[in-house]
Backbone of each chain as ProteinMPNN parsed JSONL, in Angstrom:
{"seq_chain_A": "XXXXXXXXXXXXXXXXXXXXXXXXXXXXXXXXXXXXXXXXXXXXXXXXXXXXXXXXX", "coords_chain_A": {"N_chain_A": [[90.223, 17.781, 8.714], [87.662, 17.845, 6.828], [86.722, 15.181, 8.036], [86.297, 15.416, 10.626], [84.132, 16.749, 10.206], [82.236, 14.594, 9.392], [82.365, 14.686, 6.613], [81.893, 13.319, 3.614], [84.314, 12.577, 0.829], [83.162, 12.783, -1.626], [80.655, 14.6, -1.416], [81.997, 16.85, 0.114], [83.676, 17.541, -2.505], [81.113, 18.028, -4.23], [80.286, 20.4, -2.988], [81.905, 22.222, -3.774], [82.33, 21.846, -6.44], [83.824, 20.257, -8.045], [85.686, 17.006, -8.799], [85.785, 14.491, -7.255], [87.653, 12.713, -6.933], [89.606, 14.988, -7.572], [88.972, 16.001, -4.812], [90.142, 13.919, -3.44], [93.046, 13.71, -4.635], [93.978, 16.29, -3.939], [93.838, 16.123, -0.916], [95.84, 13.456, -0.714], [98.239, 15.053, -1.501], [99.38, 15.25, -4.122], [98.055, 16.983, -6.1], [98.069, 20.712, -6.431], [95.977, 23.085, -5.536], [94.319, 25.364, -7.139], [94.057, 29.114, -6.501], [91.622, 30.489, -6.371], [90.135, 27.759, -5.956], [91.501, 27.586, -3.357], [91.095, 29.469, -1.529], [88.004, 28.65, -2.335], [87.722, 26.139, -0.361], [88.916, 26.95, 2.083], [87.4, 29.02, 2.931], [85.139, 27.73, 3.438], [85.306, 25.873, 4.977], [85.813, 27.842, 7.166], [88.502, 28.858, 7.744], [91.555, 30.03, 7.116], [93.442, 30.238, 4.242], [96.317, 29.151, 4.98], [95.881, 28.314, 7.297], [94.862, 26.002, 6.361], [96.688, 25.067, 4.267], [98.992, 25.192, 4.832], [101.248, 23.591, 6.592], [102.929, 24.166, 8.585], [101.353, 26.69, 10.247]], "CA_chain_A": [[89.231, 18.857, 8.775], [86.498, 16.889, 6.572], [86.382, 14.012, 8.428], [85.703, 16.02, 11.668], [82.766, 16.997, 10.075], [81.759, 13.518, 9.006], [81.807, 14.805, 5.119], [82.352, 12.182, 2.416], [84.916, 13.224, 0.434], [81.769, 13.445, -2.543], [79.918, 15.611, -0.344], [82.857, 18.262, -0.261], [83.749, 18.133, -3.826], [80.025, 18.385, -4.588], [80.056, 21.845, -2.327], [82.962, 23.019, -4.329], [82.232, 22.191, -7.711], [85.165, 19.592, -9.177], [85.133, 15.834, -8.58], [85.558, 13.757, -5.948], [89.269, 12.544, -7.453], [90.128, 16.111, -7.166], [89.694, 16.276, -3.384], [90.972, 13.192, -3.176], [94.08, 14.123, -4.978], [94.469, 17.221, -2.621], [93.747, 14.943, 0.634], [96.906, 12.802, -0.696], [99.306, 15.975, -1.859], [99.121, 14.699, -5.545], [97.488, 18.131, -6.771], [98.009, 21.811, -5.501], [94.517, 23.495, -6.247], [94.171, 27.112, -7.705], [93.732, 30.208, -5.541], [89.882, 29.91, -5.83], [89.642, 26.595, -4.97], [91.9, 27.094, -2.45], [89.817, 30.287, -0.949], [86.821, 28.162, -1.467], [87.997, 25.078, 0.761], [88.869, 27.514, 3.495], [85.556, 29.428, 3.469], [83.969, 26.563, 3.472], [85.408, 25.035, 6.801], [85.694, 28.496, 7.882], [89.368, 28.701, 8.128], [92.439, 30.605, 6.602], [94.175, 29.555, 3.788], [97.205, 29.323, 5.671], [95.668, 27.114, 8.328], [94.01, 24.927, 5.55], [96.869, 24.432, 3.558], [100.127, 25.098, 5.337], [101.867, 22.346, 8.328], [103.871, 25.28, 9.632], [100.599, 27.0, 10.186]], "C_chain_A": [[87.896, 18.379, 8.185], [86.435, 15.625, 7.135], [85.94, 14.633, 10.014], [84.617, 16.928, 11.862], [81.692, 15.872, 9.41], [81.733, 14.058, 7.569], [82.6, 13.779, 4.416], [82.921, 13.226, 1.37], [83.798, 13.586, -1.608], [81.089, 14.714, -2.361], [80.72, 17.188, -0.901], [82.98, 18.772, -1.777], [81.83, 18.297, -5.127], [79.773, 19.799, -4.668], [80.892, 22.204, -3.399], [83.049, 23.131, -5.657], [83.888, 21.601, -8.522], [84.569, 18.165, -8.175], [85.917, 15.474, -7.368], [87.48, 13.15, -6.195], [89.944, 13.541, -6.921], [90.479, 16.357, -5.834], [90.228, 15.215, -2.861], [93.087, 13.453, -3.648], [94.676, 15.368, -3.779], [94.446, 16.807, -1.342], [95.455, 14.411, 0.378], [98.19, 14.019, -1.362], [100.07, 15.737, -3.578], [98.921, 15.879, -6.436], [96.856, 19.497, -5.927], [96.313, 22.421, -6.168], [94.995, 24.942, -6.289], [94.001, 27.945, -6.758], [92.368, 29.428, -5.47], [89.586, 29.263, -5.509], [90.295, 26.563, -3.476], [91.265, 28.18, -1.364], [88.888, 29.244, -0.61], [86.891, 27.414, -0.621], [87.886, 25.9, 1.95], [87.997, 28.067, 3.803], [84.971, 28.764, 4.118], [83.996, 25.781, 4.689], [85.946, 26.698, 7.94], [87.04, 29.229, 8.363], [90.157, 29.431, 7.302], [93.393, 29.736, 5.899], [95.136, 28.774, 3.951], [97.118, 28.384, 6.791], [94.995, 26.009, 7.366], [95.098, 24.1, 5.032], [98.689, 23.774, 4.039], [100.381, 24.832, 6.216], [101.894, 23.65, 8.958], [102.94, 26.186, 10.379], [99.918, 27.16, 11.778]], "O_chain_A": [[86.932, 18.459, 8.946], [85.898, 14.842, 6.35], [85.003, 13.995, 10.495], [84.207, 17.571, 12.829], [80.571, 16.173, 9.0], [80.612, 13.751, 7.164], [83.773, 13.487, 4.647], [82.403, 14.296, 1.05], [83.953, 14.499, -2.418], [81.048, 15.669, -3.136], [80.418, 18.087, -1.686], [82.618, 19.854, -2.239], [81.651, 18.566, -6.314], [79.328, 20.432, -5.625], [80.135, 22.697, -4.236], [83.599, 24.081, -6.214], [84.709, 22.202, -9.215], [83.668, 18.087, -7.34], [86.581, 16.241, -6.67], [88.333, 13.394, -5.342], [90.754, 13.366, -6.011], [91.582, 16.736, -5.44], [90.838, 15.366, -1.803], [94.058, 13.321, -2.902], [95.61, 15.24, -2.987], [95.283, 17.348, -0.619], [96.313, 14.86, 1.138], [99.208, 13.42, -1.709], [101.188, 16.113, -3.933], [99.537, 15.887, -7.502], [95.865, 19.585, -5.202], [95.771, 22.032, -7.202], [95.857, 25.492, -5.603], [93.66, 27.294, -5.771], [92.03, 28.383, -4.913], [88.702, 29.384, -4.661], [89.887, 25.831, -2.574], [90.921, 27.691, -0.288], [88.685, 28.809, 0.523], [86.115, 27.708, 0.288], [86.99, 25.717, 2.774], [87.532, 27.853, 4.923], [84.36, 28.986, 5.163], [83.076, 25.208, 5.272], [86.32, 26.647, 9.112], [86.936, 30.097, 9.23], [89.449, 29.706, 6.333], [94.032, 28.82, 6.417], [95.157, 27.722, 3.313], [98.086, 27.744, 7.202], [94.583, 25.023, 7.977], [95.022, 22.872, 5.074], [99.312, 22.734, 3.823], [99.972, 25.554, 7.125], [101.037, 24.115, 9.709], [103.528, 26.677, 11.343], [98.781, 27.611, 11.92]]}, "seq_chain_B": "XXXXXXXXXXXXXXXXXXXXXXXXXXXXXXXXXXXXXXXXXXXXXXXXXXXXXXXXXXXXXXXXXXXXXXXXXXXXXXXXXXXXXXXXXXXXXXXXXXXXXXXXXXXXXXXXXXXXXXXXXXXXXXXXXXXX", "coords_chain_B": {"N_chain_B": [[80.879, 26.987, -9.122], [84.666, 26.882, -10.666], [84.652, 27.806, -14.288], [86.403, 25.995, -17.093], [86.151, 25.64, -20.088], [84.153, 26.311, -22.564], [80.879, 26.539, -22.586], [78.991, 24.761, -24.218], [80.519, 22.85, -24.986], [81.034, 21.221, -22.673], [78.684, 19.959, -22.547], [77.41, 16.575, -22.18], [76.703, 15.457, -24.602], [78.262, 17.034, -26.617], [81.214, 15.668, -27.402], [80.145, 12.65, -28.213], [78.454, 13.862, -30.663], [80.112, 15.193, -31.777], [82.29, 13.013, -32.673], [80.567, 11.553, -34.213], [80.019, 13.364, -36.575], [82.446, 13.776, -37.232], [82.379, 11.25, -38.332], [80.802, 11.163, -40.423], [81.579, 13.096, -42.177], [84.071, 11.815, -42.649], [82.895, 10.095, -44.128], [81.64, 11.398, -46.207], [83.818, 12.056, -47.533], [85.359, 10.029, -48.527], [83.782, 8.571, -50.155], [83.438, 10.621, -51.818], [86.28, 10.562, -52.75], [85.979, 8.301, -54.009], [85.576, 5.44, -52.502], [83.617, 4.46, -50.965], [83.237, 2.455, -49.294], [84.943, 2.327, -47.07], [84.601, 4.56, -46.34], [82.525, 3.858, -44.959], [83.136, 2.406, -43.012], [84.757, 3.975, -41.539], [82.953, 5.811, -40.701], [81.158, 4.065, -38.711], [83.578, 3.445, -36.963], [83.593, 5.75, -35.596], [81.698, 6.919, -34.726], [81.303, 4.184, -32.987], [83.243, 5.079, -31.353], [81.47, 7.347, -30.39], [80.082, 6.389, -29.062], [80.952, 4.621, -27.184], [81.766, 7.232, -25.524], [79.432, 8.299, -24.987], [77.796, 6.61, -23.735], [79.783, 6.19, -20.92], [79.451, 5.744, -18.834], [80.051, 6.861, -15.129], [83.315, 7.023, -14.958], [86.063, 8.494, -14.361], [87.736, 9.676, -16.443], [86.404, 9.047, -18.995], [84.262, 11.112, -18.338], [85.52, 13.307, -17.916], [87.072, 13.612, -20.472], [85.06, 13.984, -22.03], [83.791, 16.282, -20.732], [81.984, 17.041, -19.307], [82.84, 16.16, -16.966], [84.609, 18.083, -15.963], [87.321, 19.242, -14.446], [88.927, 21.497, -12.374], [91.73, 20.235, -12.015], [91.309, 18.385, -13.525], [91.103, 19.993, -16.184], [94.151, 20.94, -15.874], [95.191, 18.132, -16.381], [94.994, 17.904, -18.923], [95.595, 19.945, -20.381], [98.402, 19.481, -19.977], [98.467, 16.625, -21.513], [98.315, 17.88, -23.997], [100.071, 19.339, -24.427], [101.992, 16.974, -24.345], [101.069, 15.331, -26.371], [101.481, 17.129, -28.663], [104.375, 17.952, -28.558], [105.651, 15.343, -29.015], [104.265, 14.995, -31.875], [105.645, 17.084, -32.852], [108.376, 15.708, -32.332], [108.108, 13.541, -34.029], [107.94, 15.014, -36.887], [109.84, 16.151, -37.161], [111.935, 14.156, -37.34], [110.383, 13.004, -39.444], [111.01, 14.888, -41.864], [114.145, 15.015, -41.383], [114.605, 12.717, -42.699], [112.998, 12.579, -45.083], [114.38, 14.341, -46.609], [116.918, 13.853, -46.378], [116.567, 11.377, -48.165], [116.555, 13.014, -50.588], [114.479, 14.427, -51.073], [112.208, 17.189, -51.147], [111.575, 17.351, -48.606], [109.131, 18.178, -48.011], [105.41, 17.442, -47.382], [106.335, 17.87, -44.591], [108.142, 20.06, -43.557], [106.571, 22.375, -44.248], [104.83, 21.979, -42.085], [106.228, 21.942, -39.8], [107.127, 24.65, -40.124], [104.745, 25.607, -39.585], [103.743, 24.922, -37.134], [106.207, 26.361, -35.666], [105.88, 28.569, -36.573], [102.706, 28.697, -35.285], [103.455, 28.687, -32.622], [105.342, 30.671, -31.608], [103.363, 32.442, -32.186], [101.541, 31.959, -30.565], [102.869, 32.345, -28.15], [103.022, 35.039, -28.295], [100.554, 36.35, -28.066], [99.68, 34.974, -25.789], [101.552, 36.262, -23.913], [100.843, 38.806, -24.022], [98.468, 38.955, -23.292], [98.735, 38.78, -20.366]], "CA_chain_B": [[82.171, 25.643, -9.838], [85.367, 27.858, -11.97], [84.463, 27.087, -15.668], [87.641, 26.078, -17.808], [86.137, 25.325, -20.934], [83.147, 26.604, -23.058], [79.83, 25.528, -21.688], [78.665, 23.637, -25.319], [81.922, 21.214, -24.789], [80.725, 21.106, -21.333], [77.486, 18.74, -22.289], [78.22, 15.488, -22.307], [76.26, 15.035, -26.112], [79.118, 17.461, -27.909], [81.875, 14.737, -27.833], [79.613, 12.012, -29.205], [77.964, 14.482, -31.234], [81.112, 15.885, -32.805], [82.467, 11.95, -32.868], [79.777, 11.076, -35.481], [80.0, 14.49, -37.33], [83.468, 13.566, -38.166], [82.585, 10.202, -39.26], [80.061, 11.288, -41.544], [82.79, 14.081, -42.686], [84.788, 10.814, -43.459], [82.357, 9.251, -45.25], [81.516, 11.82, -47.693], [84.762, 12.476, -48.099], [85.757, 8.72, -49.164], [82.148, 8.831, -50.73], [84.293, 11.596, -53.231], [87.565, 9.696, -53.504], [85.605, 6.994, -54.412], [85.747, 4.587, -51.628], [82.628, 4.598, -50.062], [83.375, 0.881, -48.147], [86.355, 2.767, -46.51], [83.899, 5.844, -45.618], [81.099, 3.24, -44.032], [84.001, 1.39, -41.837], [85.138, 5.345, -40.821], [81.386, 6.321, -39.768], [81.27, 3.015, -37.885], [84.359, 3.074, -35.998], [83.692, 7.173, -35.179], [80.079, 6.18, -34.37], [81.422, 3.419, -31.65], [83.79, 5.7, -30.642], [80.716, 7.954, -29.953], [78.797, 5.766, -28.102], [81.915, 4.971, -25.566], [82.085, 8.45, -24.272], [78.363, 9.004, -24.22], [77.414, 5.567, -22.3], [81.09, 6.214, -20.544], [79.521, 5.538, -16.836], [81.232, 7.417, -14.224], [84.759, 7.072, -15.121], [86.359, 10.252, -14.245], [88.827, 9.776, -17.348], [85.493, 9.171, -19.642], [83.58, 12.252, -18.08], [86.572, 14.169, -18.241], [87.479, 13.99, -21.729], [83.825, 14.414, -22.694], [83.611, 17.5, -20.719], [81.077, 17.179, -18.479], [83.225, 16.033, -15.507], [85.582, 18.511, -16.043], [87.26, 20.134, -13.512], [90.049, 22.409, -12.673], [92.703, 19.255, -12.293], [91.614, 17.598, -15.648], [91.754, 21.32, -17.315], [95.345, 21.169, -16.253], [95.474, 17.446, -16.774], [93.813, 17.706, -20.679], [97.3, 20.736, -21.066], [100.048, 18.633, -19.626], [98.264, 15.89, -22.377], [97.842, 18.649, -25.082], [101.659, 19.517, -24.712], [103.082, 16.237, -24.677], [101.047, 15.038, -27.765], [102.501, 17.868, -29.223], [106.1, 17.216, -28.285], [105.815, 13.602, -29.486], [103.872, 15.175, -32.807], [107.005, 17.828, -33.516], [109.731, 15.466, -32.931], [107.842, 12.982, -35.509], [107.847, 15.686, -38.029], [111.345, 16.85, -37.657], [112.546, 13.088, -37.836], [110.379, 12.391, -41.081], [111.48, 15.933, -42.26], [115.486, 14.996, -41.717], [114.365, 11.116, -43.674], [113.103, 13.08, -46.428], [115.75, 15.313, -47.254], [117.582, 12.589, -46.558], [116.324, 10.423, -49.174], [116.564, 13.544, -51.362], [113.171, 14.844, -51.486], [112.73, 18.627, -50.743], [111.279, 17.367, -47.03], [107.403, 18.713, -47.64], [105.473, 18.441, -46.281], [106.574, 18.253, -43.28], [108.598, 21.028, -43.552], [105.713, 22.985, -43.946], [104.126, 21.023, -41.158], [107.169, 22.184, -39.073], [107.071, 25.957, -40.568], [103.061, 26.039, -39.263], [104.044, 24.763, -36.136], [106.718, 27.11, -35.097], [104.834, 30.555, -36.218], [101.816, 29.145, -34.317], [104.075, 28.412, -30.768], [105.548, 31.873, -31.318], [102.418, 33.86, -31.778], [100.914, 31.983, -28.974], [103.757, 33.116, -26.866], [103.128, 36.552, -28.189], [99.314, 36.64, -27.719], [99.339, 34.876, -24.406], [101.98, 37.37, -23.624], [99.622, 40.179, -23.687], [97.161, 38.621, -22.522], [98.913, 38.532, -19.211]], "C_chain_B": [[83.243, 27.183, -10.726], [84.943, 26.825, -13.145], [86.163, 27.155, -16.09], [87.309, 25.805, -19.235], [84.572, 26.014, -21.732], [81.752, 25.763, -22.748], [79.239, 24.765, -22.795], [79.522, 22.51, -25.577], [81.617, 20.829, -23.07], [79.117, 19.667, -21.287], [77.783, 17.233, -22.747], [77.95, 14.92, -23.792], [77.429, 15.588, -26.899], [80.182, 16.44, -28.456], [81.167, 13.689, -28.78], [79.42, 12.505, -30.347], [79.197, 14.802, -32.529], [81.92, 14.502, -33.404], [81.532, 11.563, -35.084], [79.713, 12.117, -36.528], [80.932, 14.439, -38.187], [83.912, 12.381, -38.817], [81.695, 10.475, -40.421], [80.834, 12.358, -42.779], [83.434, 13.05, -43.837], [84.479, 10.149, -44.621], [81.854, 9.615, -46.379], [82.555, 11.721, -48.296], [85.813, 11.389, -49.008], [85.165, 8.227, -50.162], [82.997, 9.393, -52.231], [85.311, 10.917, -53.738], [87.345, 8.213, -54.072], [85.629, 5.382, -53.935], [84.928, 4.639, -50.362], [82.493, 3.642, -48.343], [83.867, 1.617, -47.207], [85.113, 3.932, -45.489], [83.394, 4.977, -44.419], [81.764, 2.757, -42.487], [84.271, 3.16, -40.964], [83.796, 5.886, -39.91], [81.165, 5.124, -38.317], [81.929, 3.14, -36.162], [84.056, 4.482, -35.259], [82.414, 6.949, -34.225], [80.608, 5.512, -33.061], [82.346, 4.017, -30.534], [82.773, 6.61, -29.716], [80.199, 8.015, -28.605], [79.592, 5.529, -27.083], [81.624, 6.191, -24.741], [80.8, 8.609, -24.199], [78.03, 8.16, -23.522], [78.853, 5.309, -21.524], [80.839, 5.608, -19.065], [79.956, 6.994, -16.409], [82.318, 7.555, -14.596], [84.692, 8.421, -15.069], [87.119, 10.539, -15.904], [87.683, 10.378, -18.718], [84.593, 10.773, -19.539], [84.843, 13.403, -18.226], [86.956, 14.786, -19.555], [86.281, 14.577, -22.815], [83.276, 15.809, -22.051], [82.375, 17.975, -19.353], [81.184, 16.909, -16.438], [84.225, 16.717, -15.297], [85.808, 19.491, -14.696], [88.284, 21.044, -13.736], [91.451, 21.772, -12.973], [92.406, 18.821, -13.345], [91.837, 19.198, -16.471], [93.54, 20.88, -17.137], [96.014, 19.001, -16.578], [95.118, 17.269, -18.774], [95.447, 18.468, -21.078], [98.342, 20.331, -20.722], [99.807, 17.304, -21.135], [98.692, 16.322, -24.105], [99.702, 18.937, -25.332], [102.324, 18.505, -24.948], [102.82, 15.796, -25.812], [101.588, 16.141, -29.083], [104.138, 17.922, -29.632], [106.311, 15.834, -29.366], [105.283, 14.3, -31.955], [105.276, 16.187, -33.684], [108.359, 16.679, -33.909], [109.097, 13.824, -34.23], [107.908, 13.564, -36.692], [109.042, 16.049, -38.575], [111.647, 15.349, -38.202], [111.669, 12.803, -39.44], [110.637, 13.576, -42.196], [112.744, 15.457, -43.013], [115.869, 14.014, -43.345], [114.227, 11.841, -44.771], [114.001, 13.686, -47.374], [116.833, 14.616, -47.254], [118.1, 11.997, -47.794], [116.427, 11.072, -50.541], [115.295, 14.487, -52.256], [113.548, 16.606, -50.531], [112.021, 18.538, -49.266], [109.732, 18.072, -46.68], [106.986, 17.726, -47.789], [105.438, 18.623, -45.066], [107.018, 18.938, -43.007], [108.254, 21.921, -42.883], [104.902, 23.249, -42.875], [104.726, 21.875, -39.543], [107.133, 23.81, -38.783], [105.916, 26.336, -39.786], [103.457, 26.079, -38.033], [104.703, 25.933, -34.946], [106.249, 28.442, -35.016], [103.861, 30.362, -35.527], [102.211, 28.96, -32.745], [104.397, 30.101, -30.475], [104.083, 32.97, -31.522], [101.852, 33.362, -30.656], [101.442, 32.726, -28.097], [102.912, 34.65, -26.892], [101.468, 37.252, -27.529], [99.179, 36.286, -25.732], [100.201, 35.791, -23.293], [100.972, 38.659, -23.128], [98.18, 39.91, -23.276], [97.562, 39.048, -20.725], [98.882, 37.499, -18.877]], "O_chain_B": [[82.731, 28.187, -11.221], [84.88, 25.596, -13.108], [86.983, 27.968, -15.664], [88.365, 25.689, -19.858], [83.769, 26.125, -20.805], [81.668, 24.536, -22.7], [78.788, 23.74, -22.285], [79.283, 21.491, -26.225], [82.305, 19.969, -22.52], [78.743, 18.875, -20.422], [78.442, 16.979, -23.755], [78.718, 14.082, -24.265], [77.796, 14.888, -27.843], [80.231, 16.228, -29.667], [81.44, 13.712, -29.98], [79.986, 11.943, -31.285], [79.129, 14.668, -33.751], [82.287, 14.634, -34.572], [81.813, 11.45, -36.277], [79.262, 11.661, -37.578], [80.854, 14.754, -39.374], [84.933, 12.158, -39.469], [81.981, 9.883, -41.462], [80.627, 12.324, -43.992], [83.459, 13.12, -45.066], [85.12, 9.766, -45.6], [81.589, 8.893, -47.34], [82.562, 11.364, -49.474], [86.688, 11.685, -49.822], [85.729, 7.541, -51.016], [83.128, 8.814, -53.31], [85.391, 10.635, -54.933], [88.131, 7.334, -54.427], [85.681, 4.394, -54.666], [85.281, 4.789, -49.192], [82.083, 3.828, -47.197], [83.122, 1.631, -46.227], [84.941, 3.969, -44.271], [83.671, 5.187, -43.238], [81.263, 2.723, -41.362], [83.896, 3.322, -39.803], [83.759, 6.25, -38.735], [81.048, 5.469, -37.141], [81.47, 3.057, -35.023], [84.317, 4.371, -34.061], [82.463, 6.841, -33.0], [80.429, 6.147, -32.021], [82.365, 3.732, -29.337], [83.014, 6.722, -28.514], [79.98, 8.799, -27.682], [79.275, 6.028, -26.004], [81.311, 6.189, -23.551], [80.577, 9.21, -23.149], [77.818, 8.569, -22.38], [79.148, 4.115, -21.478], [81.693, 5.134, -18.316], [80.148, 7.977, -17.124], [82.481, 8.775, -14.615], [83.858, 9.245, -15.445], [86.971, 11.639, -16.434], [87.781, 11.454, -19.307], [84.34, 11.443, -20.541], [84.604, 14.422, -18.873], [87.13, 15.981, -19.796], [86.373, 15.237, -23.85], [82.435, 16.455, -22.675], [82.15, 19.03, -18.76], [80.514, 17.127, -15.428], [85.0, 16.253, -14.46], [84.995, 20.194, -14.097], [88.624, 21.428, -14.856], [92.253, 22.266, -13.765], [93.245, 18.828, -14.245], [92.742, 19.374, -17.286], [94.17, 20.538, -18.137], [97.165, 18.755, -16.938], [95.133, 16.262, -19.481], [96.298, 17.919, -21.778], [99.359, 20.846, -21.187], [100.816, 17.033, -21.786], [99.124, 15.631, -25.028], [100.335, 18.693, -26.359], [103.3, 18.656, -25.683], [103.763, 15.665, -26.592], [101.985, 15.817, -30.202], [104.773, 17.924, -30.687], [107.105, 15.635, -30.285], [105.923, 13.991, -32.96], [105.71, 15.986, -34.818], [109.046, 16.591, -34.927], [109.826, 13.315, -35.081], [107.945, 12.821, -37.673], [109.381, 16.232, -39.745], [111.633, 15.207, -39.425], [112.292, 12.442, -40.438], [110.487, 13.269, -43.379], [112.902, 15.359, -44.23], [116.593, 14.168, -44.328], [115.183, 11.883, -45.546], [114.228, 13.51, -48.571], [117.693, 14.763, -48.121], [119.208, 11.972, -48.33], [116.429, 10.381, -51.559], [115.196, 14.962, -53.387], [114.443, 17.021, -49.794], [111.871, 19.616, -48.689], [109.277, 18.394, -45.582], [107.699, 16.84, -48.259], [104.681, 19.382, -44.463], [106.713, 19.138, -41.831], [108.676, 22.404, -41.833], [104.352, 24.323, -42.632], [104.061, 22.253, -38.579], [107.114, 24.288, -37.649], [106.002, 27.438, -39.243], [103.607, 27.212, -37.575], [104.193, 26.315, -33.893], [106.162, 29.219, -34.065], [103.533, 31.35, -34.871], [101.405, 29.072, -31.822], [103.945, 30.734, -29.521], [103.948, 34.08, -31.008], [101.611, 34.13, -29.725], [100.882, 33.557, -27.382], [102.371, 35.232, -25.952], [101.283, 38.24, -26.818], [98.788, 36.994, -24.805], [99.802, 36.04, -22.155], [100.605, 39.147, -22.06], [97.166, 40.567, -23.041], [96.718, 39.55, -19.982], [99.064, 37.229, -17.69]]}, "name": "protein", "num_of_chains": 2, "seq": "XXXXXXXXXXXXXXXXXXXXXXXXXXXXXXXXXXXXXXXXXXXXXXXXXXXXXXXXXXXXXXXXXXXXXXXXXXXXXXXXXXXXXXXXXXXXXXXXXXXXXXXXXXXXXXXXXXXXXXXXXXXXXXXXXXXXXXXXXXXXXXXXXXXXXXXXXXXXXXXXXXXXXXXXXXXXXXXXXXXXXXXXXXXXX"}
């Protein structure tokens, strides 16, 4: 989903407000993120939690 | 951004800041027991400790612990840290507790150490309890 918007994974965790580790960590399934972050991600590409975060989805 | 921490531990000067605060702490306080040498080496080493985390770079680990790169994963990485040095700090106390009493001593104060410990786990419970 960020790479089909060309964003550097900096970029995103810039928008979002935590580091660049962080969305790396959530990219590799390393670290679940909080409600809010996980709201903001999906805002942010526009999308439902649910389609952001969950395969089955 | 969610905040997790107070925004004056949030600038990257308070670590240093508080670094050298508690070497100068040291050094009165060696200053009093009469071992000033001892203080100067304590200001020193607190001092270089300082200066690590404030010229830290980038490092996430460095910005992290100083507060300024903090996020929502180091908050819960800083309390998975905060608990195990804990853990590791209890069962040192019980073991030099058992040694003492052991050896025939009445086991303070670690005892005490032990005593502090447990009323402040249980009121946490009880406070963070009602907290929700």
């Amino acid at each position: 989903m960020r790479l089909d918007r060309s964003l550097a994974q900096g970029q995103l965790a810039q928008a979002m407000g935590v580091s660049r580790q962080t969305i790396n960590s959530i990219e590799n399934d390393r670290y679940t993120p909080s409600l809010p972050l996980a709201m903001a991600l999906a805002r942010y590409f526009g999308v439902t939690v649910e389609e952001m975060f969950d395969d089955q989805a | 951004m969610i905040r997790h921490s107070p925004a004056f531990t949030r600038s990257k000067w308070f670590l240093p800041l508080f670094s050298v605060s508690m070497g100068a702490v040291l050094l009165a306080a060696s200053w009093l027991g009469g071992q000033p040498l001892a203080g100067l080496a304590s200001l020193g080493v607190m001092t270089a400790f300082g200066l690590v985390f404030l010229l830290g770079g980038r490092s996430e680990t460095i910005r992290g612990l100083r507060g300024d790169g903090r996020d929502e994963r180091f908050a819960q990485i800083d309390l998975k840290a905060t608990a195990f040095t804990g853990l590791v700090l209890l069962v040192a106390l019980i073991v030099a507790w058992v040694v003492q009493i052991a050896q025939g001593h009445d086991g303070n104060p670690y005892g005490l150490l032990l005593a502090l410990s447990g009323i402040t786990y249980l009121a946490s419970v009880v406070i963070l309890r009602w907290r929700g």
